[in-house]
N, CA, C and O atoms as CSV, one atom per row, in Angstrom:
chain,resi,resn,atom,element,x,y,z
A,1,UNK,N,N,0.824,-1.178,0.000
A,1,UNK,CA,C,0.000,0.000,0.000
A,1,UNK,C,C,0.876,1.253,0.000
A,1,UNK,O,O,0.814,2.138,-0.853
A,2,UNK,N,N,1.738,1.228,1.103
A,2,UNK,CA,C,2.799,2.463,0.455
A,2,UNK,C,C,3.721,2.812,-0.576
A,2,UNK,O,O,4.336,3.860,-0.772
A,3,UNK,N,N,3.694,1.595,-1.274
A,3,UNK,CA,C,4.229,1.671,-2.953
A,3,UNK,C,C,3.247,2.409,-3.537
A,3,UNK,O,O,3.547,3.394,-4.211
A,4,UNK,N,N,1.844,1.994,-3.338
A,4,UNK,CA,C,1.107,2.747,-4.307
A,4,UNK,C,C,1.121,4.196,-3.992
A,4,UNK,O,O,1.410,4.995,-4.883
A,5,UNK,N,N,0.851,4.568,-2.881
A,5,UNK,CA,C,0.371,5.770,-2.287
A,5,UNK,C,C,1.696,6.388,-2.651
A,5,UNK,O,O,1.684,7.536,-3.096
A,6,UNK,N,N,2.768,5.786,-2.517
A,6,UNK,CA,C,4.407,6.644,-3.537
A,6,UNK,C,C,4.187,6.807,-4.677
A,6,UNK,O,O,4.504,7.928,-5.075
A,7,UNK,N,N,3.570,5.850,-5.739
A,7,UNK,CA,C,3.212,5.816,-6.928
A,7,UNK,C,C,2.471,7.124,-7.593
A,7,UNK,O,O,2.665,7.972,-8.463
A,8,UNK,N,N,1.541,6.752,-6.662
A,8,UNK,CA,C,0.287,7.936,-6.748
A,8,UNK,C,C,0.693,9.463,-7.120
A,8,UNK,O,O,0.288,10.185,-8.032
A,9,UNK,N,N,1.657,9.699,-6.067
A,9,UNK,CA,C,2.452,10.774,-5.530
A,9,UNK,C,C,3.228,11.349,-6.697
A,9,UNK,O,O,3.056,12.485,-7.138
A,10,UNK,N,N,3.968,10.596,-7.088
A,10,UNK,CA,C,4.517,10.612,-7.911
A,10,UNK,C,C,4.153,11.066,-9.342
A,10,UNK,O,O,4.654,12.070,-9.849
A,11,UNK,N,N,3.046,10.090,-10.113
A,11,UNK,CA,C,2.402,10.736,-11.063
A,11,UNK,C,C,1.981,11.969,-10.788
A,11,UNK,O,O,2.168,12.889,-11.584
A,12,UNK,N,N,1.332,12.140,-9.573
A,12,UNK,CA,C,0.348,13.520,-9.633
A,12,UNK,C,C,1.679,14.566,-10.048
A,12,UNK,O,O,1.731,15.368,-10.982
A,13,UNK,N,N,2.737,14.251,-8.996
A,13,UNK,CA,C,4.289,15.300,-9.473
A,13,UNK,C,C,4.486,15.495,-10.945
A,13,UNK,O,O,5.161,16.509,-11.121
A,14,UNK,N,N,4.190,14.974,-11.951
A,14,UNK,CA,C,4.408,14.774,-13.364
A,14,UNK,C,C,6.004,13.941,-13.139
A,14,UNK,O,O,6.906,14.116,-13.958
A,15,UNK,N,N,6.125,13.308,-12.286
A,15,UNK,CA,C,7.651,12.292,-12.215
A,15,UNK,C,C,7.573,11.361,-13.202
A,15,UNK,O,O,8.502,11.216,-13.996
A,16,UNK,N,N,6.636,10.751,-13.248
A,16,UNK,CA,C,6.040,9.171,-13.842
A,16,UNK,C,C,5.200,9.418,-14.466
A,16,UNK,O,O,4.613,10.498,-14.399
A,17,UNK,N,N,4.855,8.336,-15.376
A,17,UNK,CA,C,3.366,7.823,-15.578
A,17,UNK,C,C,3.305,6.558,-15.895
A,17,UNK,O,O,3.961,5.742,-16.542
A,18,UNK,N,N,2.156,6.613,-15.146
A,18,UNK,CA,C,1.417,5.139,-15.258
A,18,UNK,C,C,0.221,4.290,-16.202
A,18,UNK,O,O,-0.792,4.818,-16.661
A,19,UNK,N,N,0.457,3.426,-16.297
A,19,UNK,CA,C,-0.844,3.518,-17.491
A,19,UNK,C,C,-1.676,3.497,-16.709
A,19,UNK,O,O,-1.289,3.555,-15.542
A,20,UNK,N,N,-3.381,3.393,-16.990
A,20,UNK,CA,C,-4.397,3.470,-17.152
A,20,UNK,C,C,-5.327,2.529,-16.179
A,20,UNK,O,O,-5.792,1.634,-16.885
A,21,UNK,N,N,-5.631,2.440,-15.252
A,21,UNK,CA,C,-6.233,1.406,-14.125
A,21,UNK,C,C,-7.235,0.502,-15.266
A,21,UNK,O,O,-7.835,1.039,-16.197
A,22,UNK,N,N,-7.261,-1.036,-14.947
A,22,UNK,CA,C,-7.318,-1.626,-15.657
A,22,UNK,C,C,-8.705,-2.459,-15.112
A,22,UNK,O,O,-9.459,-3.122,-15.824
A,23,UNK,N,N,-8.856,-2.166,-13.213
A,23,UNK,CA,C,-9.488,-2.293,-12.503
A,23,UNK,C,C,-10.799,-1.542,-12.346
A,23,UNK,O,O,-11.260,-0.580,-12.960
A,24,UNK,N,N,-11.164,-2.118,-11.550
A,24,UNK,CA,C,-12.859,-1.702,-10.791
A,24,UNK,C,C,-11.626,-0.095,-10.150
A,24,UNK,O,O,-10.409,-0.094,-9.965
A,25,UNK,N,N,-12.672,1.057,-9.981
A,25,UNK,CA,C,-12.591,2.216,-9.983
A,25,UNK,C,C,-12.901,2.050,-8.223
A,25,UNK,O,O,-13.890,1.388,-7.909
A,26,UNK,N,N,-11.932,2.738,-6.973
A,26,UNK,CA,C,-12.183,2.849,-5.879
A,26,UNK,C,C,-13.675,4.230,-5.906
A,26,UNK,O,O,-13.596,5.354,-6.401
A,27,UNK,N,N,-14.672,3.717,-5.330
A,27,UNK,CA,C,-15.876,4.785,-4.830
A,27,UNK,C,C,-15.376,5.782,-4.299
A,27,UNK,O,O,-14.444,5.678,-3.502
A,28,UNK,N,N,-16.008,7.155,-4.714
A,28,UNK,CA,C,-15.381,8.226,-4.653
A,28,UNK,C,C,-16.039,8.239,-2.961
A,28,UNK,O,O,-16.712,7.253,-2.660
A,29,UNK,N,N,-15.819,9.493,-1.733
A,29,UNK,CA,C,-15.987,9.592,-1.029
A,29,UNK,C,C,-17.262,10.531,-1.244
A,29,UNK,O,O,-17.453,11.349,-2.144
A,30,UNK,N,N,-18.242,10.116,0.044
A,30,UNK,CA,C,-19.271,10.882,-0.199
A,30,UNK,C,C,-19.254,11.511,0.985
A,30,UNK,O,O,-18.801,11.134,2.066
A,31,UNK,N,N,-20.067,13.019,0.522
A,31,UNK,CA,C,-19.562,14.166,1.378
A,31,UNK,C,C,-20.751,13.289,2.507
A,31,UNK,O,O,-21.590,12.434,2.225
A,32,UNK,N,N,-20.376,13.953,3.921
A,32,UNK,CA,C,-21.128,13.429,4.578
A,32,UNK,C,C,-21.880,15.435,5.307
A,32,UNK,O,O,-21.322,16.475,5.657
A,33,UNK,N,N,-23.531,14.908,5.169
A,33,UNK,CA,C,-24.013,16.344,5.346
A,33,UNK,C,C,-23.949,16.568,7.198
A,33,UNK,O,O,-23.958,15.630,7.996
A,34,UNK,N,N,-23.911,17.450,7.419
A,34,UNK,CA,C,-23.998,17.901,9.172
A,34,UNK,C,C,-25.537,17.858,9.232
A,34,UNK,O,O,-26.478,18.172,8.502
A,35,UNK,N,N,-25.303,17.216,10.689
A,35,UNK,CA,C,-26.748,16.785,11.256
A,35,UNK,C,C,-26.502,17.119,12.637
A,35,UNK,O,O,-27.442,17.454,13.359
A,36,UNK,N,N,-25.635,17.074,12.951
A,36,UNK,CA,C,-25.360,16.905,14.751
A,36,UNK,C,C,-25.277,18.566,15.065
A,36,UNK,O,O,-24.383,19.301,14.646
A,37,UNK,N,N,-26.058,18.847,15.637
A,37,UNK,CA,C,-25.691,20.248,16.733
A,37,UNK,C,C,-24.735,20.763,17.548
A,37,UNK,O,O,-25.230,20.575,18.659
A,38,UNK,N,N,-24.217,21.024,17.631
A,38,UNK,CA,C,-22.885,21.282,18.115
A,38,UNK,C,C,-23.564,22.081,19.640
A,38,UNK,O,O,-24.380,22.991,19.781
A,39,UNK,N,N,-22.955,21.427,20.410
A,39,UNK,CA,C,-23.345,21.861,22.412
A,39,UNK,C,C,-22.537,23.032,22.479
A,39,UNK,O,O,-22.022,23.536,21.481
A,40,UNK,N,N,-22.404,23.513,23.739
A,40,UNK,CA,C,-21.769,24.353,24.715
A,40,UNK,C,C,-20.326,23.229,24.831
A,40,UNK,O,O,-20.322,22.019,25.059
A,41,UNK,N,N,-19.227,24.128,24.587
A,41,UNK,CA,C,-18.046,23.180,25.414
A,41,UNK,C,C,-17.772,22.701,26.388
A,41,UNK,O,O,-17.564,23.654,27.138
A,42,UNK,N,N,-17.555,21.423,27.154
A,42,UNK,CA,C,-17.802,21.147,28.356
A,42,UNK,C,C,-16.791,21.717,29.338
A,42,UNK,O,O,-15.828,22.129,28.692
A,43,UNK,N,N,-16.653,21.874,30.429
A,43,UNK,CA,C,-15.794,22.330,31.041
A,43,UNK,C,C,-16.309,21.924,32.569
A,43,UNK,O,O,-16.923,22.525,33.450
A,44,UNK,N,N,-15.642,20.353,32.401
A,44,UNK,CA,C,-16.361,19.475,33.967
A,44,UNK,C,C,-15.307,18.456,34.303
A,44,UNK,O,O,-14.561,18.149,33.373
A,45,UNK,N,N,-15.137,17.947,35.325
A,45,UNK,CA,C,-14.655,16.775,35.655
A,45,UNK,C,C,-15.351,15.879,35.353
A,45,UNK,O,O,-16.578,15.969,35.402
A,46,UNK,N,N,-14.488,14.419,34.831
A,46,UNK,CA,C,-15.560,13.150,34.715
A,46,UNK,C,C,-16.430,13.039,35.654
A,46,UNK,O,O,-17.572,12.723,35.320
A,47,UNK,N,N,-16.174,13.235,36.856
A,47,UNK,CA,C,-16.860,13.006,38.153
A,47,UNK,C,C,-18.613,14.026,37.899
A,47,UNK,O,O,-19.814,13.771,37.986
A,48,UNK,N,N,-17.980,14.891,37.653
A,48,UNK,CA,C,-19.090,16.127,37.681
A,48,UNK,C,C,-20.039,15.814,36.449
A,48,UNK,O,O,-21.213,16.180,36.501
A,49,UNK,N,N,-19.622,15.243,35.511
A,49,UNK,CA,C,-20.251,14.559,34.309
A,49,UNK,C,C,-21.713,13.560,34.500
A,49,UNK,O,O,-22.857,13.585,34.046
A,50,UNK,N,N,-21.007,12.779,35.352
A,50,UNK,CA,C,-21.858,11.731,35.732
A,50,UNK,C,C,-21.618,10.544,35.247
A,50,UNK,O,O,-20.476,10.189,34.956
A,51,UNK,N,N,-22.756,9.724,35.089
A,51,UNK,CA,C,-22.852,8.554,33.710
A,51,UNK,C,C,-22.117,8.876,33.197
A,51,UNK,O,O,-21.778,10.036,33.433
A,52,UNK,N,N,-21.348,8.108,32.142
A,52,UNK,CA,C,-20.957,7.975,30.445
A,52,UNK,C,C,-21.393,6.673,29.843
A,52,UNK,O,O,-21.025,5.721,30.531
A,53,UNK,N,N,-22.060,6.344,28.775
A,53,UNK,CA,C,-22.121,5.173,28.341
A,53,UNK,C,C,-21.366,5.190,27.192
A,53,UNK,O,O,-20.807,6.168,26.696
A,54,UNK,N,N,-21.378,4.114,26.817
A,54,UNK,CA,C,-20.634,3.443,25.276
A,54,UNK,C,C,-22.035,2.768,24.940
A,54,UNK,O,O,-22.705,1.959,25.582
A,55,UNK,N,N,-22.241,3.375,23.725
A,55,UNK,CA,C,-23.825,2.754,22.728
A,55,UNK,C,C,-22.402,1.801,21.738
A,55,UNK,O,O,-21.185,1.913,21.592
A,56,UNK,N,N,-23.297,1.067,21.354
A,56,UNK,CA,C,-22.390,0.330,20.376
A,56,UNK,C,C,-23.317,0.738,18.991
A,56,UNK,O,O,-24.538,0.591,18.947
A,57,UNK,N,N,-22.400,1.335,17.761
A,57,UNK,CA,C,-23.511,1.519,16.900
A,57,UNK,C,C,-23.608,0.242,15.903
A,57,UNK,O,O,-22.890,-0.413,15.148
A,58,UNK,N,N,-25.030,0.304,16.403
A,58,UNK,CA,C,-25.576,-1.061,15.017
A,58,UNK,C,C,-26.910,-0.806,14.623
A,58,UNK,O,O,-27.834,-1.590,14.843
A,59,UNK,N,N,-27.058,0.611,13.867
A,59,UNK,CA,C,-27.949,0.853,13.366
A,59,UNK,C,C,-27.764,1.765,12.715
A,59,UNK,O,O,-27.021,2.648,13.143
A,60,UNK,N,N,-28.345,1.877,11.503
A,60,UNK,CA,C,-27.874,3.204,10.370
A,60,UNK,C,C,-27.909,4.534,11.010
A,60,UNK,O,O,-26.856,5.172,11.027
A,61,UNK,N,N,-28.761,4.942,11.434
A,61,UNK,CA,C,-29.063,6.442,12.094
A,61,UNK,C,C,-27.429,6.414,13.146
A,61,UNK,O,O,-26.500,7.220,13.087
A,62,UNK,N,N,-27.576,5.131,14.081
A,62,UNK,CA,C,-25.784,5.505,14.690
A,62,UNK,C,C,-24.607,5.372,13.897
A,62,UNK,O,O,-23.497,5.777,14.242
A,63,UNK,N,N,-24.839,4.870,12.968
A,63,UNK,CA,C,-23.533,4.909,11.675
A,63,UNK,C,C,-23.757,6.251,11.263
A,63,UNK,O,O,-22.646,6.764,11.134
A,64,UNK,N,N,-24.755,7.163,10.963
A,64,UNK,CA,C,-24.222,8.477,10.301
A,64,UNK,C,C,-24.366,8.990,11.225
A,64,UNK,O,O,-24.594,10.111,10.771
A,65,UNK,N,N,-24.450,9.140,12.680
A,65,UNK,CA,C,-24.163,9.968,13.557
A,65,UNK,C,C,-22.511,9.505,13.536
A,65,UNK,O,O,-21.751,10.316,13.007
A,66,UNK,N,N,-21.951,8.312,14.054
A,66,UNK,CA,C,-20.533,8.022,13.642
A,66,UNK,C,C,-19.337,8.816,13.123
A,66,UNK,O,O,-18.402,9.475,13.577
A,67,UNK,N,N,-19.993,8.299,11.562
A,67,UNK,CA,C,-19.093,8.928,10.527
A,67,UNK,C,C,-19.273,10.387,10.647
A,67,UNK,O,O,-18.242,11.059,10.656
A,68,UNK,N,N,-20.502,11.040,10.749
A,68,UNK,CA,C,-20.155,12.598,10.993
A,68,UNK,C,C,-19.543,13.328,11.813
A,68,UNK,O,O,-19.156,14.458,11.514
A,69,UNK,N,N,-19.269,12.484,13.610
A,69,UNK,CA,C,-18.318,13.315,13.856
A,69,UNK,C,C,-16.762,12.947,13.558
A,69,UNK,O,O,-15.868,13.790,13.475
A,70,UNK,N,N,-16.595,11.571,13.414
A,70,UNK,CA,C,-15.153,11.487,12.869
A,70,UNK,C,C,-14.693,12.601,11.712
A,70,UNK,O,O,-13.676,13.293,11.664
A,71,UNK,N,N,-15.808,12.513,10.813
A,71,UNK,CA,C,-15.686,13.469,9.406
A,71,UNK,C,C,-15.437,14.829,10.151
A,71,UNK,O,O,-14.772,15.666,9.540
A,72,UNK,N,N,-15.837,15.095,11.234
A,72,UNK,CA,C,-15.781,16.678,11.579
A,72,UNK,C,C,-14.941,17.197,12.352
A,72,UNK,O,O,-14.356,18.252,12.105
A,73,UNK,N,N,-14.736,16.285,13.713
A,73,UNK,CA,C,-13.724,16.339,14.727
A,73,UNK,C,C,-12.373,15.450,14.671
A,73,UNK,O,O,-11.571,16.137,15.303
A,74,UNK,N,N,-11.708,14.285,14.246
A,74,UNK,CA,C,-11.171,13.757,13.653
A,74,UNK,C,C,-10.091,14.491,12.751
A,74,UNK,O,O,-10.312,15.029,11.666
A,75,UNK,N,N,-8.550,14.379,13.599
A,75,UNK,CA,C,-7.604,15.391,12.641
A,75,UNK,C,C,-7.573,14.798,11.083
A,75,UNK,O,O,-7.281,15.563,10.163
A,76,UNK,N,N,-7.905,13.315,10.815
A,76,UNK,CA,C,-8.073,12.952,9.666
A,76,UNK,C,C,-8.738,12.688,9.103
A,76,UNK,O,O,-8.460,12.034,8.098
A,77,UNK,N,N,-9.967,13.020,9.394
A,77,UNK,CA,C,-11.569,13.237,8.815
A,77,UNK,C,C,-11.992,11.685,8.953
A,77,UNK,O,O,-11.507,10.777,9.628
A,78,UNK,N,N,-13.189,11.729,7.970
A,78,UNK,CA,C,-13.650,10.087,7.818
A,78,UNK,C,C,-13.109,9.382,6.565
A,78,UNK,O,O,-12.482,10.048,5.741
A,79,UNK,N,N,-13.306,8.158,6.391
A,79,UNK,CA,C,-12.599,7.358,5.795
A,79,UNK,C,C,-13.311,5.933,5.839
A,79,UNK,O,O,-13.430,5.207,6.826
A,80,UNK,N,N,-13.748,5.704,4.562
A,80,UNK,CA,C,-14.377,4.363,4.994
A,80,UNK,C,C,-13.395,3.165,5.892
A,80,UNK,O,O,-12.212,3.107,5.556
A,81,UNK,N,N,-13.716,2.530,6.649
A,81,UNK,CA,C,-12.802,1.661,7.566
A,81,UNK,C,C,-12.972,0.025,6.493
A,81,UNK,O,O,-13.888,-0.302,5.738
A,82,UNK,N,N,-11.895,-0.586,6.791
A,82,UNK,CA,C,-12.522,-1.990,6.140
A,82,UNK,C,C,-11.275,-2.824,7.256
A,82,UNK,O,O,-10.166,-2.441,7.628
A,83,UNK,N,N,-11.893,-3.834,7.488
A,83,UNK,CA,C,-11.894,-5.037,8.097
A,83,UNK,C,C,-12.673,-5.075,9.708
A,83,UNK,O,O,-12.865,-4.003,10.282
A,84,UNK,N,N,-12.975,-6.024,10.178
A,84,UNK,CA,C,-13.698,-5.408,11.235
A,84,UNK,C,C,-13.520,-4.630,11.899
A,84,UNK,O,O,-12.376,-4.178,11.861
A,85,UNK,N,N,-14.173,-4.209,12.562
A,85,UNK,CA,C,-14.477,-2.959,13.526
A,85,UNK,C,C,-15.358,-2.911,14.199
A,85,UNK,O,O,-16.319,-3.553,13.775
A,86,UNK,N,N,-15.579,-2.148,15.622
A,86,UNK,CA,C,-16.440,-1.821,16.481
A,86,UNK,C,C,-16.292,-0.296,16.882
A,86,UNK,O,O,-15.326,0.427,17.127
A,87,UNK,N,N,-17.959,-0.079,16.836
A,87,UNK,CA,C,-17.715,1.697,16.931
A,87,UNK,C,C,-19.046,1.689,18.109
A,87,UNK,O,O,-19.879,0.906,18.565
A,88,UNK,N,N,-18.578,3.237,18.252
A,88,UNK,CA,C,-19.251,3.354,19.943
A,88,UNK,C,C,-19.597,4.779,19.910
A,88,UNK,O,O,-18.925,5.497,19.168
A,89,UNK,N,N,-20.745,5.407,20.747
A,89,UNK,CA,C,-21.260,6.446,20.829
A,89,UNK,C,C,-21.155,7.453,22.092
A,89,UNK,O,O,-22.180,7.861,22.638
A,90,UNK,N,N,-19.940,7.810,22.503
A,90,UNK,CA,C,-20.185,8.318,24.040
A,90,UNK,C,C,-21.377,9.294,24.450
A,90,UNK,O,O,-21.585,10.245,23.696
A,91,UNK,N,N,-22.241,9.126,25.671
A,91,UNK,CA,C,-23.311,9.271,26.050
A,91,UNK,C,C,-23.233,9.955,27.146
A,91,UNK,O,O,-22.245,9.626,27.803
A,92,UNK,N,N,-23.985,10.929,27.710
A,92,UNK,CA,C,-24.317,11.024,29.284
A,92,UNK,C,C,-25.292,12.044,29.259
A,92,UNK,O,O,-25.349,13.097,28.624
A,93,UNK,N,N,-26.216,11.399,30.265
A,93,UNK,CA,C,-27.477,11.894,30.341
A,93,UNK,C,C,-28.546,12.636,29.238
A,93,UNK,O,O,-29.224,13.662,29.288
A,94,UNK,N,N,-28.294,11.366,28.018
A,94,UNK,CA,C,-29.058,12.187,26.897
A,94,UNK,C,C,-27.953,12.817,25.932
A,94,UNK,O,O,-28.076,12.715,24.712
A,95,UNK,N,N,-27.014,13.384,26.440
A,95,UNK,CA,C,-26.015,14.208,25.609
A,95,UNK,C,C,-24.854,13.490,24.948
A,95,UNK,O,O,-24.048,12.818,25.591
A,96,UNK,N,N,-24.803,13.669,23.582
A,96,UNK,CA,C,-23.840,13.105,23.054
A,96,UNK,C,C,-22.413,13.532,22.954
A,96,UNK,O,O,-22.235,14.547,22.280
A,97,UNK,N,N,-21.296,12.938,23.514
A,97,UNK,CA,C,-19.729,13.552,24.276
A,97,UNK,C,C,-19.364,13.203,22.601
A,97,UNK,O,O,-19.256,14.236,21.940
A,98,UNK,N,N,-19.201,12.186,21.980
A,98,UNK,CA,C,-17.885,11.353,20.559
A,98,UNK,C,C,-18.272,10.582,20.486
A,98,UNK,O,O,-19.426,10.185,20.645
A,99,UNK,N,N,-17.291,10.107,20.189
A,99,UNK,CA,C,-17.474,8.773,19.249
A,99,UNK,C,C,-15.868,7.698,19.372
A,99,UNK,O,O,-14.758,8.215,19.242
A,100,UNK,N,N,-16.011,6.579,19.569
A,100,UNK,CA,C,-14.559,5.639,19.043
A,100,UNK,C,C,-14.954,4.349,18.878
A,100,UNK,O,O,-15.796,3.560,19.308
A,101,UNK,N,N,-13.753,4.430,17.846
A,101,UNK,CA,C,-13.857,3.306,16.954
A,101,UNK,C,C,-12.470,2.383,17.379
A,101,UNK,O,O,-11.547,2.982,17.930
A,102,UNK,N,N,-12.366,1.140,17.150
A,102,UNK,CA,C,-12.005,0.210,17.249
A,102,UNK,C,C,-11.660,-0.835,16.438
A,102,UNK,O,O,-12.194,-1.933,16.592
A,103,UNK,N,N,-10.373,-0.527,15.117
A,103,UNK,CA,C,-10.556,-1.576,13.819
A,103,UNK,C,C,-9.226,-2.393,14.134
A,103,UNK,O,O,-8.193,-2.240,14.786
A,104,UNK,N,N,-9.946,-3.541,13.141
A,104,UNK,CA,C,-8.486,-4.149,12.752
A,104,UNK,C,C,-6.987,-3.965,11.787
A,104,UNK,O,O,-6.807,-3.558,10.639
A,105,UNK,N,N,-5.810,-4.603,13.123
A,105,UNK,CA,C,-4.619,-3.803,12.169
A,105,UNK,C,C,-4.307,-4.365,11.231
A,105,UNK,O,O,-3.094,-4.190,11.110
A,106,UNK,N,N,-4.699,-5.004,10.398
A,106,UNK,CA,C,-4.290,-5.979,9.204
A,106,UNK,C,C,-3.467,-5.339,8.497
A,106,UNK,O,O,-3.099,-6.001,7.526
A,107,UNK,N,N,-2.961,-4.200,8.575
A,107,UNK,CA,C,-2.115,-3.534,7.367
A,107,UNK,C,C,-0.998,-3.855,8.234
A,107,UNK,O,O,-0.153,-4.391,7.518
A,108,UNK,N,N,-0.499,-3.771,9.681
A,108,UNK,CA,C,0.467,-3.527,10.507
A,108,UNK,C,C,1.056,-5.048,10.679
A,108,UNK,O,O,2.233,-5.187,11.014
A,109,UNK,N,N,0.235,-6.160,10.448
A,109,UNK,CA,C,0.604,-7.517,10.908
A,109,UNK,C,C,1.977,-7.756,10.657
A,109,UNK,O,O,2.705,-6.780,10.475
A,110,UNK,N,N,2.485,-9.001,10.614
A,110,UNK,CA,C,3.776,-9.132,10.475
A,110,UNK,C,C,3.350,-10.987,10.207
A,110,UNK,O,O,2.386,-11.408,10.848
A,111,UNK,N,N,3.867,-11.667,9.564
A,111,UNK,CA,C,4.001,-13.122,9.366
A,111,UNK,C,C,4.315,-13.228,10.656
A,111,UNK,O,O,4.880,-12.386,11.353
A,112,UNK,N,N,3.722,-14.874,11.120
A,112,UNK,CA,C,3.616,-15.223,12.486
A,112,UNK,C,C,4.390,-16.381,12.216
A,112,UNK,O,O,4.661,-17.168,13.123
């Protein structure tokens, strides 16, 4: 993957060229629209907080709540994820704190 992403780089530089993808076309990214309201900044101790839960999202409405704040707050925006994963909704008292996610490192492995 970092050959390509050098590759990539490269053409866009006018260094190289490459021929012509010969493949199925990667799906472009789709903008994701704002839905979430943005609160008052918190300024509390966990303690003073209260509750926190972890929702686990497994339902469309918590998948684009998800992806929108990764897409928004997230120094590297959203990004479709692929291989499993578990994503989560932080909660307290009604109010929604973030979001984290939890994927697999399959790019990082190493032969066992």
């Amino acid at each position: 993957m970092s050959a390509r992403v050098a590759l990539a780089k490269m053409a866009a530089d006018g260094l190289i060229t490459l021929p012509a993808p010969t493949g199925p076309q990667p799906v472009p990214r789709r903008h994701l629209e704002a839905t979430i309201e943005e609160g008052p900044m918190l300024a509390c101790s966990l303690g003073e907080l209260g509750s926190v839960s972890l929702v686990r999202v497994d339902t469309r409405s918590d998948s684009a709540t998800w992806n929108e704040l990764i897409g928004r707050f997230h120094y590297l925006g959203y990004t479709r994820a692929s291989g499993a994963q578990l994503r989560y909704l932080a909660i307290s008292n009604g109010r929604l704190l973030g979001a984290i996610g939890f994927g697999a490192a399959a790019w990082a492995l190493q032969d066992r």
